[in-house]
VOBA-1610 file (N, C-alpha, C; in pm, whole numbers, padded with zeros to 5 digits, always signed):
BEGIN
Unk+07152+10420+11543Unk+07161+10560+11503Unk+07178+10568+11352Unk+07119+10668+11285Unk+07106+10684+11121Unk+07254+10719+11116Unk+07266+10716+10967Unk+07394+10773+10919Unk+07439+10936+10924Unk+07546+10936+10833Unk+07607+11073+10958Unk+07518+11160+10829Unk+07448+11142+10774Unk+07338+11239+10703Unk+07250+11296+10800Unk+07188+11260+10933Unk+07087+11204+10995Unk+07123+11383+11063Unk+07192+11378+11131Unk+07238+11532+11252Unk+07184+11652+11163Unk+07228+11648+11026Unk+07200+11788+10982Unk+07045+11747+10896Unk+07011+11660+10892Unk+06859+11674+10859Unk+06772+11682+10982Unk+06780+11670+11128Unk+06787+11677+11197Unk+06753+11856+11280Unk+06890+11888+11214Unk+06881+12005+11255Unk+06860+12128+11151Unk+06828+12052+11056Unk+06709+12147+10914Unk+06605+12163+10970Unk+06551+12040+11014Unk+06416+12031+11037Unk+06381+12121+11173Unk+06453+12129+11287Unk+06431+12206+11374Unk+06485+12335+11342Unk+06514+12388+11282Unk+06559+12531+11221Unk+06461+12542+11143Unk+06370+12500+11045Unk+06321+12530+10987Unk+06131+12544+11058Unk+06159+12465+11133Unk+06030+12509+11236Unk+06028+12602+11340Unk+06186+12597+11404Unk+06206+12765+11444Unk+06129+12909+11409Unk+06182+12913+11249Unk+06171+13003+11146Unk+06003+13006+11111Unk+05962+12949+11172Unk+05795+12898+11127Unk+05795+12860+10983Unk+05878+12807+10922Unk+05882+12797+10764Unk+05885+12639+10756Unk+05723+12587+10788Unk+05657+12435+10798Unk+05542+12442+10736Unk+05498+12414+10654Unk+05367+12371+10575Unk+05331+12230+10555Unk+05184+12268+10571Unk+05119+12098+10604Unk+05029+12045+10468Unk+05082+11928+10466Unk+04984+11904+10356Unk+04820+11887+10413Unk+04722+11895+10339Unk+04574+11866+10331Unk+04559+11759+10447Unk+04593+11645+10355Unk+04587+11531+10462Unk+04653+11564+10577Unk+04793+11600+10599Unk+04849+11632+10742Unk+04779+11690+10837Unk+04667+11807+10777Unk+04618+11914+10845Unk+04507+11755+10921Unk+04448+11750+10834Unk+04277+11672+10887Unk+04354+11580+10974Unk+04475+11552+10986Unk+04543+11425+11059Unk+04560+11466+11176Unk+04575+11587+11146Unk+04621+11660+11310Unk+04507+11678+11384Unk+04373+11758+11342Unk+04238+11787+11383Unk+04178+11673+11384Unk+04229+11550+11358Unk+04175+11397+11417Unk+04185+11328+11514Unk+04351+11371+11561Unk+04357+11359+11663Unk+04306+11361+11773Unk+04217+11471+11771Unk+04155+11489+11883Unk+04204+11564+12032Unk+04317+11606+11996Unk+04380+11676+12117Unk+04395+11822+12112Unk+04324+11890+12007Unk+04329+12016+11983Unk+04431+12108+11974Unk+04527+12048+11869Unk+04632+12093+11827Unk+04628+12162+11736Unk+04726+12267+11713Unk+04705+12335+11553Unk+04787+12355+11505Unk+04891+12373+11441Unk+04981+12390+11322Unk+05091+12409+11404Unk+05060+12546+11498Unk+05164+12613+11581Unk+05239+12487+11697Unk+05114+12405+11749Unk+05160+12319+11815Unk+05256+12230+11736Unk+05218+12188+11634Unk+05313+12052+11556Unk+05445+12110+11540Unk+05438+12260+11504Unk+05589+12333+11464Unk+05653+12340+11587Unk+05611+12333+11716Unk+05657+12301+11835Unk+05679+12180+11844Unk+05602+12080+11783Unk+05683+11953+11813Unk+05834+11898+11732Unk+05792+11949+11603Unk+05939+11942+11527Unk+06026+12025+11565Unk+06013+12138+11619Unk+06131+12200+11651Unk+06215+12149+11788Unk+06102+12080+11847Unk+06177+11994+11979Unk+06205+11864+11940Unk+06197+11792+11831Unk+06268+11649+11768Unk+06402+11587+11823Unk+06352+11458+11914Unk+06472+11416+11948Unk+06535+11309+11814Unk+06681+11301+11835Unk+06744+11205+11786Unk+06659+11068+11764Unk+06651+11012+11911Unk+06575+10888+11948Unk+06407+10872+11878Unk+06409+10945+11850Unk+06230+10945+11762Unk+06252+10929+11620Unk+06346+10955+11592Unk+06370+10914+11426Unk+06352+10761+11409Unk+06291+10735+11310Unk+06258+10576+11331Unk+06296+10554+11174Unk+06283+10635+11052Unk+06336+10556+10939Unk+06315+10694+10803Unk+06398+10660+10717Unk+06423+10762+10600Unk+06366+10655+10454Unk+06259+10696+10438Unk+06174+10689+10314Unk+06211+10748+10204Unk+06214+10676+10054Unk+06223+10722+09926Unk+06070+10740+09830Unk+06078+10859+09841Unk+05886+10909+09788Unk+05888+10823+09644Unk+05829+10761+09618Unk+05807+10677+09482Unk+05722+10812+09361Unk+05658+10919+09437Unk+05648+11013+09327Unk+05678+11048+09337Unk+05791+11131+09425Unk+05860+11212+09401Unk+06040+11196+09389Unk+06067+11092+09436Unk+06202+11045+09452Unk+06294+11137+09579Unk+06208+11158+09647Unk+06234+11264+09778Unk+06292+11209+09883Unk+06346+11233+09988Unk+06376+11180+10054Unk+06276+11201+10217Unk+06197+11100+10263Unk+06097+11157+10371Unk+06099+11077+10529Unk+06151+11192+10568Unk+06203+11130+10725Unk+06067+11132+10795Unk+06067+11015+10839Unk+05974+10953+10989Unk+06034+11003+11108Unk+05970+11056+11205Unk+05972+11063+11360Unk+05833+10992+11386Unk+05874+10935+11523Unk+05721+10880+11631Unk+05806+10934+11747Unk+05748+11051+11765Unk+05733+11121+11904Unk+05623+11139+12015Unk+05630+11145+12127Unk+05503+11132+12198Unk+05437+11255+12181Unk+05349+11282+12174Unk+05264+11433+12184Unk+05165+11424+12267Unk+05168+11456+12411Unk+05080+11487+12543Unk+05035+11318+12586Unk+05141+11216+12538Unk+05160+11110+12595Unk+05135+11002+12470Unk+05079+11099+12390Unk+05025+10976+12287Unk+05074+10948+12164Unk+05186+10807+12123Unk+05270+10863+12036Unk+05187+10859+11887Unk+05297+11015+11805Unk+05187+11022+11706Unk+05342+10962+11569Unk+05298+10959+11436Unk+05355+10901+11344Unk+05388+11039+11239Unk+05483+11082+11240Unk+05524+11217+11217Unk+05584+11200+11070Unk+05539+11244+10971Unk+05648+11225+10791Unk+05672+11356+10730Unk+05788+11397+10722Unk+05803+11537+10676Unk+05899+11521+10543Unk+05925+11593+10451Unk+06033+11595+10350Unk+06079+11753+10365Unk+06174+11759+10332Unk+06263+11893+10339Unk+06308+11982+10184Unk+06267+12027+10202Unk+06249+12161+10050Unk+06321+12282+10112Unk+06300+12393+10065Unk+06354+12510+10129Unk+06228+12565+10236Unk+06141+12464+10256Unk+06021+12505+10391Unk+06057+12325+10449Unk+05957+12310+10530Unk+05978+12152+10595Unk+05845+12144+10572Unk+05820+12002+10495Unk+05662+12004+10415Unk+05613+11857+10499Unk+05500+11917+10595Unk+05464+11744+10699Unk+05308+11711+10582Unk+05381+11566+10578Unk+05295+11494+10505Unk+05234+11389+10586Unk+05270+11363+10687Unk+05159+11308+10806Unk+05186+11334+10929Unk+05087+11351+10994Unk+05077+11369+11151Unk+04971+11332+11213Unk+04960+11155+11239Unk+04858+11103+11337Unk+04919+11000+11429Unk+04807+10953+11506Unk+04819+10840+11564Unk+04911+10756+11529Unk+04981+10683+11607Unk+05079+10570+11533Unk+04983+10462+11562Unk+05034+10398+11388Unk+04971+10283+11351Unk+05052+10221+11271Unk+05023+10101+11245Unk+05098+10017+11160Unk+05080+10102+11005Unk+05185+10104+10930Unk+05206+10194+10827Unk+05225+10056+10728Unk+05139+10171+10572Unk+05159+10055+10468Unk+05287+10169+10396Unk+05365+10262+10418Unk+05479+10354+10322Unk+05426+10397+10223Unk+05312+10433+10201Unk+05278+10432+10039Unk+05290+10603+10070Unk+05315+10670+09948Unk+05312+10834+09940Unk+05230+10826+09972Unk+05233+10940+10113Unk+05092+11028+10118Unk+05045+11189+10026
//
């Protein structure tokens, strides 16, 4: 389990997809419509707002930005996808595909 930082970023992130106040980056978007499961924005803000604990897999330091960017791998309609968001006063997803072996580099 992450550190006791982990609950209230946690529950930013699902409050803030509540609120519909989630924006996708470029790449996030085409990541999602790659998928292939015909998801759209509304769906992903449904998936972060249902974010378990157990899907958090690791907290990233953005090398351009010095940000702090939480990973989830949650399943989405069985298939787990590789989820990277950073938290601003919106929740900004900077990837949403397929899980794959990751090189961390900023997206």
């Amino acid at each position: 389990m992450p550190s006791r930082w982990f609950p209230a970023v946690l529950a930013r992130i699902r409050e803030l997809a509540a609120q519909r106040k989630v924006h996708f980056t470029l790449k996030a978007l085409r990541e999602l419509a790659e998928l292939g499961m015909g998801l759209d924005e509304e769906d992903a803000r449904d998936v972060l707002a249902s974010l378990a604990a157990s899907e958090f897999a690791e907290r990233l330091r953005s090398k351009r930005t010095g940000e702090w960017m939480y990973v989830f791998k949650p399943k989405v309609g069985g298939v787990p996808v590789y989820l990277k968001v950073i938290l601003r006063t919106d929740c900004v997803v900077i990837s949403f595909h397929e899980e794959k072996e990751q090189s961390h580099e900023d997206d």
